[in-house]
C-alpha positions in Angstrom: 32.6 264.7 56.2 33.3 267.6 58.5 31.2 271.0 58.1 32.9 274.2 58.4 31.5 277.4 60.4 29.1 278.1 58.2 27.4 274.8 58.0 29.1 274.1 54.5 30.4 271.1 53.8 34.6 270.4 53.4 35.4 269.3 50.4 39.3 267.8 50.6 40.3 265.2 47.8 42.9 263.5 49.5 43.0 260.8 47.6 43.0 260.0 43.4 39.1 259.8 42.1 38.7 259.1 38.3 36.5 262.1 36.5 33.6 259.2 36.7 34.0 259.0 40.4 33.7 262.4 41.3 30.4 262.7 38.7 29.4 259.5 40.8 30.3 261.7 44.3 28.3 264.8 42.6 25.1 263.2 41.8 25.1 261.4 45.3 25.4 264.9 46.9 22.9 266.3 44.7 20.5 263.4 45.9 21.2 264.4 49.6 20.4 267.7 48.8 23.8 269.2 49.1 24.0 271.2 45.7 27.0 273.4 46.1 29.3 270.5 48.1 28.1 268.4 44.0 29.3 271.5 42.2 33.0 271.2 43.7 33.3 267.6 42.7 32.1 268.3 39.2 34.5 271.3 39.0 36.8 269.2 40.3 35.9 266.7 37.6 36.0 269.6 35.0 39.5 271.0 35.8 40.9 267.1 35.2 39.2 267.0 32.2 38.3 270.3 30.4 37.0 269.2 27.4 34.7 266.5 29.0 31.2 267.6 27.9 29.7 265.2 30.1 30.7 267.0 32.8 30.0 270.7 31.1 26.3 268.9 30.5 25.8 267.5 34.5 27.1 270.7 36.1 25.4 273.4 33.7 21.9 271.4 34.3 22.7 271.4 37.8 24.1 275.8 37.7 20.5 275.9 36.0 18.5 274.7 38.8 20.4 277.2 41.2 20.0 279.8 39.1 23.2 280.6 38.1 22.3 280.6 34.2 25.4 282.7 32.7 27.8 279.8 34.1 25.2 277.3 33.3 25.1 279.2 29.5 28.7 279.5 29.1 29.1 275.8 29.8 26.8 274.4 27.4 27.7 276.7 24.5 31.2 275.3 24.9 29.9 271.6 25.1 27.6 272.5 22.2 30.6 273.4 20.0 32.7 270.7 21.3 30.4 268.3 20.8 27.0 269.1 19.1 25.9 265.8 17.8 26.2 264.3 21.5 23.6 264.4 24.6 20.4 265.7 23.7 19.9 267.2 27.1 22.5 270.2 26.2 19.7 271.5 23.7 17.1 271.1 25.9 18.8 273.5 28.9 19.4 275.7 26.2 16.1 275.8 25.2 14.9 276.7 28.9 17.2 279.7 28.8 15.8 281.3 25.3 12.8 282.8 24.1 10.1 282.9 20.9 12.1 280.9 17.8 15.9 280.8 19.9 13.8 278.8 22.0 12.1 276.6 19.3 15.1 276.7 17.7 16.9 274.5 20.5 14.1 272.4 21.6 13.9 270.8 18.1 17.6 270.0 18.0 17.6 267.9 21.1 14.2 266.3 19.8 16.2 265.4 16.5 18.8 264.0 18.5 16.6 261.8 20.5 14.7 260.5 18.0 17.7 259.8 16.2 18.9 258.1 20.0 15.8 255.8 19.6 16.1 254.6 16.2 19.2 253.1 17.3 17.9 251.7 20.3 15.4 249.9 18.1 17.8 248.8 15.9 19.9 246.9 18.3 16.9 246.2 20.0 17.4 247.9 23.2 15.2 247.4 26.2 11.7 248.5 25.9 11.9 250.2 28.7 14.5 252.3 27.9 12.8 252.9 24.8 9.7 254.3 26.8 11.1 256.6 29.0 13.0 258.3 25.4 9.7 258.3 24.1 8.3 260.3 27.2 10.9 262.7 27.2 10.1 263.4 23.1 6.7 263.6 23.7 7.3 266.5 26.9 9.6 268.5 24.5 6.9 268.4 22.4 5.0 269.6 24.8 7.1 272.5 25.6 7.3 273.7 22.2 3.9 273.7 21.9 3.5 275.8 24.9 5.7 278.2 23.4 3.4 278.7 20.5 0.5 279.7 23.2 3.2 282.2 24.9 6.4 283.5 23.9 6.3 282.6 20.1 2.7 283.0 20.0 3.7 285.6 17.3 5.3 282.9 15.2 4.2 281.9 11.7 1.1 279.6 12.0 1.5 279.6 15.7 -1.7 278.0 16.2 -1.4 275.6 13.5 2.5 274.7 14.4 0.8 274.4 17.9 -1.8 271.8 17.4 1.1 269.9 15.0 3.5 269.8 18.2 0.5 268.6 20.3 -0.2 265.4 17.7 3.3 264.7 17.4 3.5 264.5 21.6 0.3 262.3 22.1 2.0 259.7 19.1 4.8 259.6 21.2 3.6 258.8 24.7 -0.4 258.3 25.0 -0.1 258.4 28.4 1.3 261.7 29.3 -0.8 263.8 31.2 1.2 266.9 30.4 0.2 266.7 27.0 -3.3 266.9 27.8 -3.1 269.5 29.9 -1.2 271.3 27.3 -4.0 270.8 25.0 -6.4 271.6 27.5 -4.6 275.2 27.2 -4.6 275.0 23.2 -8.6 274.9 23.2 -8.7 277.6 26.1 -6.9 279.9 23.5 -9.0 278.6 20.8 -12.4 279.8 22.6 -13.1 276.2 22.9 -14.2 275.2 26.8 -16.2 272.0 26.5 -12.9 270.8 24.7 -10.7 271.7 26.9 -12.3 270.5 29.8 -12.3 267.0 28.2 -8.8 267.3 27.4 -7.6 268.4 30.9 -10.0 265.8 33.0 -8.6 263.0 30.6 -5.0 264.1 31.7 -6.0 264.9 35.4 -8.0 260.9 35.0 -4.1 259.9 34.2 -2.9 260.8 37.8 -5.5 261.9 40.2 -4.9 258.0 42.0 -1.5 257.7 41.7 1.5 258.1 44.3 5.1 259.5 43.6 6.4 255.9 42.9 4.0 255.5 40.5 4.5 258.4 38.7 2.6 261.4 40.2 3.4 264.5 38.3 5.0 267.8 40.1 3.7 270.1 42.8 3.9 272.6 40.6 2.3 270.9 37.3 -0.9 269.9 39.9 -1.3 273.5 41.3 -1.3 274.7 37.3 -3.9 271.4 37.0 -6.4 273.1 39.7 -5.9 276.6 37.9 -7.1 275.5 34.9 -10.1 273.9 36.4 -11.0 277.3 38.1 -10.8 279.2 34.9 -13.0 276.5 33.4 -15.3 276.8 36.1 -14.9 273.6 38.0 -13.7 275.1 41.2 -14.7 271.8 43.0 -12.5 270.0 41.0 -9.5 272.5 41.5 -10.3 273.0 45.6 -9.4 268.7 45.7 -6.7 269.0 43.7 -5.1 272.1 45.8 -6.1 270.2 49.3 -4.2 267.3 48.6 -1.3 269.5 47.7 -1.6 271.2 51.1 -1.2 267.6 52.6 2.1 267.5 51.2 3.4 271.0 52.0 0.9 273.4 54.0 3.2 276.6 54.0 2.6 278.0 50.1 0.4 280.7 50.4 -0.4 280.5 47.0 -2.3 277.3 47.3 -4.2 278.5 50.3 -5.1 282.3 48.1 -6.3 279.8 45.0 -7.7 277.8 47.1 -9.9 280.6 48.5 -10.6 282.0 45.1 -12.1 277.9 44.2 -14.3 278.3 47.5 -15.5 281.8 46.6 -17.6 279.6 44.2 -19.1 277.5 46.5 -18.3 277.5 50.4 -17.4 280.9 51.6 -15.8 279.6 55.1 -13.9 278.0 53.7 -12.6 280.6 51.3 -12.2 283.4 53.8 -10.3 280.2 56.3 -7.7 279.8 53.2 -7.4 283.2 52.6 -7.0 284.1 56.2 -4.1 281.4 56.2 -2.7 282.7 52.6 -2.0 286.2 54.4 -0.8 284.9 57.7 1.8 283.4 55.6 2.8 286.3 53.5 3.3 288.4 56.2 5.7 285.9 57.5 7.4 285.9 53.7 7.3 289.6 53.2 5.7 289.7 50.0 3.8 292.9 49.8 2.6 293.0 46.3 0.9 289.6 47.0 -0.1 290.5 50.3 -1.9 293.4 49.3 -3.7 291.3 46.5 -4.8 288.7 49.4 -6.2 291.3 50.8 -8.0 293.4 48.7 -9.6 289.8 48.0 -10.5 289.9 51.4 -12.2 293.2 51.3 -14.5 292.3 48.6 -15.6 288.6 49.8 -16.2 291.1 52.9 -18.3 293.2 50.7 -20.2 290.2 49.4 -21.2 288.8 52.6 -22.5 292.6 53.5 -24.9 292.1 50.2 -25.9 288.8 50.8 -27.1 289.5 54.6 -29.0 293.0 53.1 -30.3 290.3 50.5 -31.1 287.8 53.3 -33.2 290.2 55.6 -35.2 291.7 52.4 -36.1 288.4 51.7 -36.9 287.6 55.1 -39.0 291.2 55.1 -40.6 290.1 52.0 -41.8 286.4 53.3 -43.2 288.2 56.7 -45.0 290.8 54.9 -46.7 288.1 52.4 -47.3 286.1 55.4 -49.5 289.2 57.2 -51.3 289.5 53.8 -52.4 285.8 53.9 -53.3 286.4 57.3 -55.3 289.0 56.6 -57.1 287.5 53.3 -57.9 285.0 55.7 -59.6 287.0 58.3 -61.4 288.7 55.9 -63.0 285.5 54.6 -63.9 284.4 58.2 -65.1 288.1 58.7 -67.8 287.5 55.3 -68.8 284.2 56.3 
């Protein structure tokens, strides 16, 4: 397919496509990473069927992930009214676009609906695997609504307790789901409960530390938070592995190398002023002043530390010579009485 001046790609539907071929067309060019050419075939899609809230579902999820969210809104309050007992998914988005109770509000609809999906699935005895993935995707909604008890509905009625409920209710579902341990890692931090949480969030690091992207391995973005929370229990060895291995897979985020830094502060401070040095190279590039500035002012004070720790080297040093002279003389005065 031809590109146009501006590297864009021409989108010319010369020939009949069915609603399910262009929704076929869209995903394929959301695969290739071409999201805008996949919003004119689901528009496309949309205009041929208006009230198809498959395709108001498909193209608000993908509106949400380029942050259009007032298209992406529009289109799922109409597929909500049009169809409210259909794809789970719709509630879900919604979710991600409200706050405090809205929020929870949502979240537990589309759970409703899926468990409601899976009873049927086990009645007509659907494949297991199909069955498994539902049950992964209940148990991260679960998840997320116990997060929002530890953030924006922290103000809720028994928060803490709804909290820990939504956390039970996520680890029945799917045992094996590392964000749920992680998110219950978070539930003891708030609860002034370290030695907990660092059980919890080494079991659910345990879950994927070995594991490649076919086999599961959870999101760049879900690791860096993994390596966080180890620093703020104060296992910054832990979190510096996790955040290299990240850098293996993308070395220009500045924010890994300025974490990183802050885990080798603890222990290695080469290493931490390297990262840093490389954190700030990068934000210049970026432009990000407020961030820059934080890098380093975080330079200044590792600075500042190294300062005080040569002062505290040399007294030391001054200290062993000057006991040394003493045992020197003791020791010529006890030849001198002999």
């Amino acid at each position: 397919m031809p590109a146009n001046r501006k590297g864009q790609r021409n989108v010319k539907f010369e020939k009949k496509y069915s609603v399910q071929d262009l929704m076929a067309k869209a995903e394929e060019m959301i695969q290739s990473f071409h999201p805008d050419t996949a919003e004119k075939f689901y528009i496309k899609a949309l205009e041929m069927e208006p009230n198809n809230t498959e395709v108001m579902d498909s193209l608000a999820a993908l509106l949400l992930d380029m942050d259009d969210w007032d298209r992406a809104k529009e289109l799922l309050e109409r597929s909500m009214k049009l169809d409210p007992d259909g794809d789970f998914s719709k509630y879900m988005h919604y979710g991600q676009m409200s706050q405090g109770a809205e929020a929870l509000k949502y979240y537990q609809r589309g759970i409703d609906l899926m468990q409601r999906e899976r009873n049927k699935m086990q009645k007509k005895h659907a494949n297991q695997e199909d069955i498994v993935m539902l049950n992964q995707q209940i148990s991260s909604a679960y998840c997320t609504i116990a997060d929002l008890y530890l953030t924006d509905a922290c103000f809720e009625e028994n928060a803490e307790a709804e909290c820990g409920r939504a956390l039970e209710l996520a680890i029945q579902f799917d045992k094996e789901n590392p964000e749920v341990y992680q998110t219950m890692a978070s539930y003891r931090i708030s609860q002034q409960k370290p030695e907990e949480a660092l059980t919890f969030l080494s079991q659910g690091y345990a879950l994927w530390k070995d594991k490649d992207f076919e086999e599961g391995l959870p999101s760049y973005e879900f690791r860096h938070n993994t390596a966080k929370l180890f620093v703020e229990l104060n296992q910054p060895r832990t979190a510096a592995e996790i955040w290299e291995s990240l850098l293996e897979e993308d070395d220009n985020i500045a924010e890994v190398y300025y974490h990183l830094a802050i885990a080798y502060r603890r222990f290695n401070t080469s290493a931490a002023k390297e990262n840093l040095e490389k954190a700030i190279i990068l934000l210049k590039r970026c432009g990000d002043l407020p961030f820059l500035k934080e890098a380093q002012q975080l330079m200044e004070e590792m600075k500042e530390e190294n300062i005080i720790d040569e002062q505290e080297n040399n007294v030391e040093d001054q200290d062993e010579e000057s006991d040394d002279e003493e045992e020197d003389k003791h020791k010529g005065e006890n030849k001198m009485e002999l």
